[in-house]
C-alpha positions as YAML, in Angstrom:
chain: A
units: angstrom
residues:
- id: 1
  name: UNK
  ca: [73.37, 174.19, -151.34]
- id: 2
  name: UNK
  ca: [76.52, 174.97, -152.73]
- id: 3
  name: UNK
  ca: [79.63, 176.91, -151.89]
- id: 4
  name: UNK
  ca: [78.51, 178.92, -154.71]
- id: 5
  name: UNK
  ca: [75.29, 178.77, -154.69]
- id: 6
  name: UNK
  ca: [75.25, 179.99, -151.09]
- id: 7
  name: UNK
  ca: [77.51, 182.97, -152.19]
- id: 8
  name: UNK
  ca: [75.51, 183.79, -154.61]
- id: 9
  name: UNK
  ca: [72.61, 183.78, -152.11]
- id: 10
  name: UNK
  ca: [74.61, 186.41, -149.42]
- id: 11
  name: UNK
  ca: [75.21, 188.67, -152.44]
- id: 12
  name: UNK
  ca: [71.52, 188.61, -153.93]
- id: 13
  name: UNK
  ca: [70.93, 188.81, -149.90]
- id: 14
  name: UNK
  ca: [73.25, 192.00, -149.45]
- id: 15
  name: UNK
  ca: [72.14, 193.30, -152.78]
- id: 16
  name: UNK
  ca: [68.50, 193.71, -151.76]
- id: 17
  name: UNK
  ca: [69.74, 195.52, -148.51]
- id: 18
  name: UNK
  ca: [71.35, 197.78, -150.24]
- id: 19
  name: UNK
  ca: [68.49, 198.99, -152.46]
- id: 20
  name: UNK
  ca: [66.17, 198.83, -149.33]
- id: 21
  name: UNK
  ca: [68.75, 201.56, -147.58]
- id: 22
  name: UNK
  ca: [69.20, 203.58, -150.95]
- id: 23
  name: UNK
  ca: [65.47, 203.25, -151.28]
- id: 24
  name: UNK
  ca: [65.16, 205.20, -147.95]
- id: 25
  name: UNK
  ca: [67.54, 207.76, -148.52]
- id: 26
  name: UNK
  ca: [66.13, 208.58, -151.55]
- id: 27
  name: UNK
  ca: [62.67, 208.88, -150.00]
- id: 28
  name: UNK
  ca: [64.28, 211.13, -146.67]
- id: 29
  name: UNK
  ca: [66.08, 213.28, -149.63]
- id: 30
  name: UNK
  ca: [63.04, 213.50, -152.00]
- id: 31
  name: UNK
  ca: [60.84, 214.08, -148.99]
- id: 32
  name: UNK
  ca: [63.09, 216.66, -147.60]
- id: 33
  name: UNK
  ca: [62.75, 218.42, -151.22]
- id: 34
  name: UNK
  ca: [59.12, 218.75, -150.78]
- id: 35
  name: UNK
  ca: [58.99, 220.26, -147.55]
- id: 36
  name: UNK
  ca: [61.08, 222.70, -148.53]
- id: 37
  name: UNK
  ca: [58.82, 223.85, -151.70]
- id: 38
  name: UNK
  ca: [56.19, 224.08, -149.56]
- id: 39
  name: UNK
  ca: [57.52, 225.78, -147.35]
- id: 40
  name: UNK
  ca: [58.90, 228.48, -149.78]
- id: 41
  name: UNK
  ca: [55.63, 228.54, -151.81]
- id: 42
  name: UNK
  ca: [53.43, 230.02, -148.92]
- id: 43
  name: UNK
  ca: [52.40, 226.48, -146.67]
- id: 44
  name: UNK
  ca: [49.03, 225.92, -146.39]
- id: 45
  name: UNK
  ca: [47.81, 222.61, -146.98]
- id: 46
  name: UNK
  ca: [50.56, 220.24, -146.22]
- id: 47
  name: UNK
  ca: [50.66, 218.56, -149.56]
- id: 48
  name: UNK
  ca: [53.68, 216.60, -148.99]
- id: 49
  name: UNK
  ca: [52.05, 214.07, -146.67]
- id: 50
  name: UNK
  ca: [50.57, 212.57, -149.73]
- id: 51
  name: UNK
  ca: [53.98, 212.22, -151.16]
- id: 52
  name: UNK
  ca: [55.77, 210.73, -147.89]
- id: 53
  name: UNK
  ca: [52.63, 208.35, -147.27]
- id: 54
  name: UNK
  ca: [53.48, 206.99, -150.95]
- id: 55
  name: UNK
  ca: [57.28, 206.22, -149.86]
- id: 56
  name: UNK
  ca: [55.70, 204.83, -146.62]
- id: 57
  name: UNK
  ca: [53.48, 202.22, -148.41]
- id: 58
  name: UNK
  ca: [56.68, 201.50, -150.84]
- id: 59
  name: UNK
  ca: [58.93, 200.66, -147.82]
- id: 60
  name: UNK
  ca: [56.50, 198.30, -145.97]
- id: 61
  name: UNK
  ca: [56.54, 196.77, -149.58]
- id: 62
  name: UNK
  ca: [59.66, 196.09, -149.77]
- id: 63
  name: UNK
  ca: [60.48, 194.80, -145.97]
- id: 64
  name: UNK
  ca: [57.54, 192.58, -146.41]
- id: 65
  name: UNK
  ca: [59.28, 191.14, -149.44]
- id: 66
  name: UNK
  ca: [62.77, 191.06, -148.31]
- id: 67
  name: UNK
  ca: [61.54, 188.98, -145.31]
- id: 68
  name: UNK
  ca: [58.85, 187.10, -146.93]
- id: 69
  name: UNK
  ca: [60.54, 185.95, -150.10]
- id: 70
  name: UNK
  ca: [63.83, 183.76, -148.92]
- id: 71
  name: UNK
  ca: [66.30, 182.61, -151.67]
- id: 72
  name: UNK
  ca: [65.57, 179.84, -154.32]
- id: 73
  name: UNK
  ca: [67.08, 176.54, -153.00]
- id: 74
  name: UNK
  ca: [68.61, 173.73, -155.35]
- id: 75
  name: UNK
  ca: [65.80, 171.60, -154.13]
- id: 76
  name: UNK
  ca: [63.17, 174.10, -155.11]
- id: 77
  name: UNK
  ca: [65.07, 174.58, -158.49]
- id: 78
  name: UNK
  ca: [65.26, 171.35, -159.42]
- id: 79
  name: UNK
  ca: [62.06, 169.93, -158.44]
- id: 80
  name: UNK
  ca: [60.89, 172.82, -160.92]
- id: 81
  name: UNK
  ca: [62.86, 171.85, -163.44]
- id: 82
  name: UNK
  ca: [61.43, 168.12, -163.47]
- id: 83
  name: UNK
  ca: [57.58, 169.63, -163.44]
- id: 84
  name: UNK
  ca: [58.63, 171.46, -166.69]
- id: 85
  name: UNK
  ca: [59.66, 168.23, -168.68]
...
């Protein structure tokens, strides 16, 4: 690979990190939300489970991809490229 190509890889790399740790604050915050409403609304059922089990479910989505799908190599791109001609 490439000096460049390898760069580019660390950034798409860091890149993905960065949405996976936005991802979760967004889900603490949002979570955090819901609690709260239910909290001021009178409790009872504990609706927000349903909510946090969705961001849950997203998150093992998205580690399971980060370390599942590695970064294209110039190998794997080219040999592509000759199937398509």
């Amino acid at each position: 690979m490439s000096d460049n190509g390898a760069r580019d890889a660390a950034i798409h790399r860091l890149n993905r990190k960065r949405g996976f740790v936005s991802y979760i604050v967004g889900a603490v915050v949002v979570s955090l939300l819901m609690v709260v409403i239910w909290a001021l609304s009178g409790r009872g059922y504990f609706w927000p489970a349903w909510v946090m089990l969705a961001f849950v479910v997203g998150l093992v989505v998205m580690g399971i991809n980060m370390l599942i799908n590695k970064p294209l190599t110039d190998e794997q791109i080219n040999r592509e490229m000759q199937k398509g001609s």
